[in-house]
N, C-alpha and C positions, 0 to 999 in steps of 0.2 A: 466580558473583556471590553475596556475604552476603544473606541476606533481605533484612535488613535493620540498621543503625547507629543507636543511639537513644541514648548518650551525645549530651551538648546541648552547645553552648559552641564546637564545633568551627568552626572559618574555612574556607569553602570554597573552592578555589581556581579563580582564573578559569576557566573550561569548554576542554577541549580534547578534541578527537574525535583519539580511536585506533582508527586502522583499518591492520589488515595490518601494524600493530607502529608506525608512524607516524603521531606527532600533531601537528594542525594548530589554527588557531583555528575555532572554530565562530561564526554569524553569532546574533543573538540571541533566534531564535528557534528556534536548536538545531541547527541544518542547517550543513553545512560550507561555505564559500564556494562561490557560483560553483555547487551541486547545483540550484538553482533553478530557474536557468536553463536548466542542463540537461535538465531534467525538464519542464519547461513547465509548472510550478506556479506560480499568483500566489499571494503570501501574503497571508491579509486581517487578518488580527488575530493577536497573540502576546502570551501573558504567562509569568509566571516567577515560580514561588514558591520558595525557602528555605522547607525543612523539615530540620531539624539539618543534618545531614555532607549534604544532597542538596539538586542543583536539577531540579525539572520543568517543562517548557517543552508549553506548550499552545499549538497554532498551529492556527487553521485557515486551510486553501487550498482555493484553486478547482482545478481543471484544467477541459479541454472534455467530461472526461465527470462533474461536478458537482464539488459540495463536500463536505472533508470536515476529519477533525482527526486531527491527528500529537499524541501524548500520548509527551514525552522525558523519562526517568530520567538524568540526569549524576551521576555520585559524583564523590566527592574524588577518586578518583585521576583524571577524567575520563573515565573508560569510560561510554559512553550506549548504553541498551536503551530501543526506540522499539515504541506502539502505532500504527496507524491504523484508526480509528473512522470508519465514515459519521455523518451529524450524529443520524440517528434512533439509530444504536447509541448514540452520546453521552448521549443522552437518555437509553437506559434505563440507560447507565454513572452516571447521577447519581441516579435513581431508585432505584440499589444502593446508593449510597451515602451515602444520606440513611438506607434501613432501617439500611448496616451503622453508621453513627455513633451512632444512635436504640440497638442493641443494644448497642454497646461502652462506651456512659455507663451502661449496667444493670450491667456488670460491676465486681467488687469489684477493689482491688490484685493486680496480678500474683503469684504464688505458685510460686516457682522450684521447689519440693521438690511441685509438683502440677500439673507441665505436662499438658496429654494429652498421648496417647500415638505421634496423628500431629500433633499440637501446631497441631489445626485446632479455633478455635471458631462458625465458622460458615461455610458456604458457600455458593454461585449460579453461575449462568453466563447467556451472553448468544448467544443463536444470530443471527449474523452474513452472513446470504448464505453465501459456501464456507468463512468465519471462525466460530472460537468463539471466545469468553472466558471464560476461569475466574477467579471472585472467591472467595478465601480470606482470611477471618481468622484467622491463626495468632499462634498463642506459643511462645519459645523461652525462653531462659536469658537473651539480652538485650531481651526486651520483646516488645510486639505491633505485628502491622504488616499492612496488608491485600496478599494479594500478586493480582497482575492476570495472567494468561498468554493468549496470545493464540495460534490453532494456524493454521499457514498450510495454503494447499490443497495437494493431491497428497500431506501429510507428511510437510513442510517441518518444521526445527525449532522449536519455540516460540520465539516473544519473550516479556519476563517485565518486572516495573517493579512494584519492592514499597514502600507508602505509611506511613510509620511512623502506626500507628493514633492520634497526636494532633493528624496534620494531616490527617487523611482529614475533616472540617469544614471547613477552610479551602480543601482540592479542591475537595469539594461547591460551595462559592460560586464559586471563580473559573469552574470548568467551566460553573454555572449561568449566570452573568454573560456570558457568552460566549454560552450557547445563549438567553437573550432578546435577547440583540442579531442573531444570525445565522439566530436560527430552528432548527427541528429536521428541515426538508425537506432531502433531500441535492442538490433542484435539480440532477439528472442530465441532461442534452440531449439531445434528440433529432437525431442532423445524421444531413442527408438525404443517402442514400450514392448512389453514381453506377448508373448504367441495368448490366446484362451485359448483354458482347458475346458472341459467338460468330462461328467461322470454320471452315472447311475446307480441307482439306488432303490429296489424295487421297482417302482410304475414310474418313480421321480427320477427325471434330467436336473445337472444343477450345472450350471454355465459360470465361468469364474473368467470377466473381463476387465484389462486394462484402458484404462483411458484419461485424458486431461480435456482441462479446460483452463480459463484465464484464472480458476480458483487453486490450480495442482493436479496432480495425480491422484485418484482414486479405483478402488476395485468397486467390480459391480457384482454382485453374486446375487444369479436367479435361478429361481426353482419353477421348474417346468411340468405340467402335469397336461393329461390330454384336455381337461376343459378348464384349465387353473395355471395363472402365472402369477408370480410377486418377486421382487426384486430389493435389494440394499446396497447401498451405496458406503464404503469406507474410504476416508480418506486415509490418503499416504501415511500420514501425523499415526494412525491407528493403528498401522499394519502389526508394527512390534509387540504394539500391547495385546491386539488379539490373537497372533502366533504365542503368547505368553499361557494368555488364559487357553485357548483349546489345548495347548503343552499340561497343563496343568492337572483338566480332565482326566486325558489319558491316562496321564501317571497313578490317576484316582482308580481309573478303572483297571488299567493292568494291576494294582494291588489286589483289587479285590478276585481275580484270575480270567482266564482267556472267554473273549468272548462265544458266543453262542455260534455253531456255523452256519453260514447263510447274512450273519450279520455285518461283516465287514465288505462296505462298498467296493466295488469294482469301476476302474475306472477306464475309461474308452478309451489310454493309451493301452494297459492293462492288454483290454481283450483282444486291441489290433496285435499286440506281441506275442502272444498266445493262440491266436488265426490258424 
């Protein structure tokens, strides 16, 4: 991806998201049809600036684990590179960007024949939960332009969304505008996960626990032995499909007729009921 485009004048063409060599229409808040849905994002708010050759689309949405904002880079040729900010990161994303505008009005005309030499005039960053961000103000041969990179967890590759430095003002306000209306709390939810169970099984304990993290909801099922433990983890996304498959079995085994006695587990609701 170019840093950055800062020839003016250019007509940008309607947005289309290319993914996997195929492009479609994007909805206008920069999301391809139909991913909303999917995802079980509501959208609350979107706007959309023209900055030369580029559109950036600022959405925030909800989900059930809070609010947050999707910050979209579209170039002319339609290629979109996307941030996602909690609303407090936003906040200090524009608190950057008010010092780095405040410093790029100090600087004189660009001087092709006196770039530095990693063509960085100022830097920051934004520590994110398991996210970081990197804010650069560079210069090249065709201008300045603040560039954004964002690092995923486990190192994942970066996402990147570079602001030609005479619209990084006119960010600052729509972004601003946005966080007085929505606030800077990321309003994250607390839902209340279901009790663990446990059961037995001959010598074997099997423990079936809820729990989340900043990844979702997953079960944990472990198997307990007096010198022997091991554990799996499923995520939420799973639940249906593997209530599908052991449904499935069953149905395999009740055909073929009743099991054996002695075979079917008892479980320590079970036995307290029967006390």
């Amino acid at each position: 991806m170019a840093d950055v485009e800062v020839e003016g004048g250019m007509k940008a063409e309607a947005p289309q998201e290319v993914v996997n060599g195929h492009s479609g229409p994007i909805s206008p808040g920069g999301e391809s049809m139909g991913s909303e849905q999917q995802s079980g994002e509501q959208e609350l708010d979107s706007k959309m600036l023209q900055i030369q050759s580029k559109r950036f689309y600022l959405d925030v949405k909800q989900n059930r684990r809070g609010r947050f904002m999707k910050v979209a880079e579209v170039g002319a040729g339609g290629r979109k590179s996307r941030l996602l900010l909690s609303m407090s990161n936003a906040a200090e994303f524009r608190d950057h960007l008010i010092d780095f505008t405040e410093f790029y009005e100090t600087l004189g005309q660009p001087n092709p024949d006196n770039v530095p030499e990693d063509g960085k005039l100022k830097s920051s960053h934004i520590v994110g939960g398991t996210r970081r961000y990197y804010l650069d103000l560079k210069e090249n041969q065709r201008g300045r332009f603040l560039r954004v990179s964002q690092t995923q967890p486990r190192g994942g590759p970066r996402s990147q969304i570079a602001i030609p430095a005479q619209g990084m003002d006119e960010f600052k306000n729509t972004l601003g505008a946005l966080l007085e209306t929505y606030g800077t709390d990321d309003h994250e939810t607390t839902v209340e996960l279901p009790e663990s169970k446990s059961m037995r099984v001959e010598n074997k304990m099997f423990y079936f626990d809820i729990g989340q993290n900043n990844r979702g909801t997953y079960m944990r099922v472990s198997e307990v032995r007096s010198n022997f433990r091991t554990a799996i983890t499923v995520p939420e996304r799973a639940w249906t499909r593997l209530r599908d498959i052991i449904s499935e079995y069953l149905d395999k085994v009740e055909d073929e007729g009743p099991a054996e006695s002695g075979d079917a587990p008892q479980t320590t609701e079970d036995s307290q009921s029967h006390a």
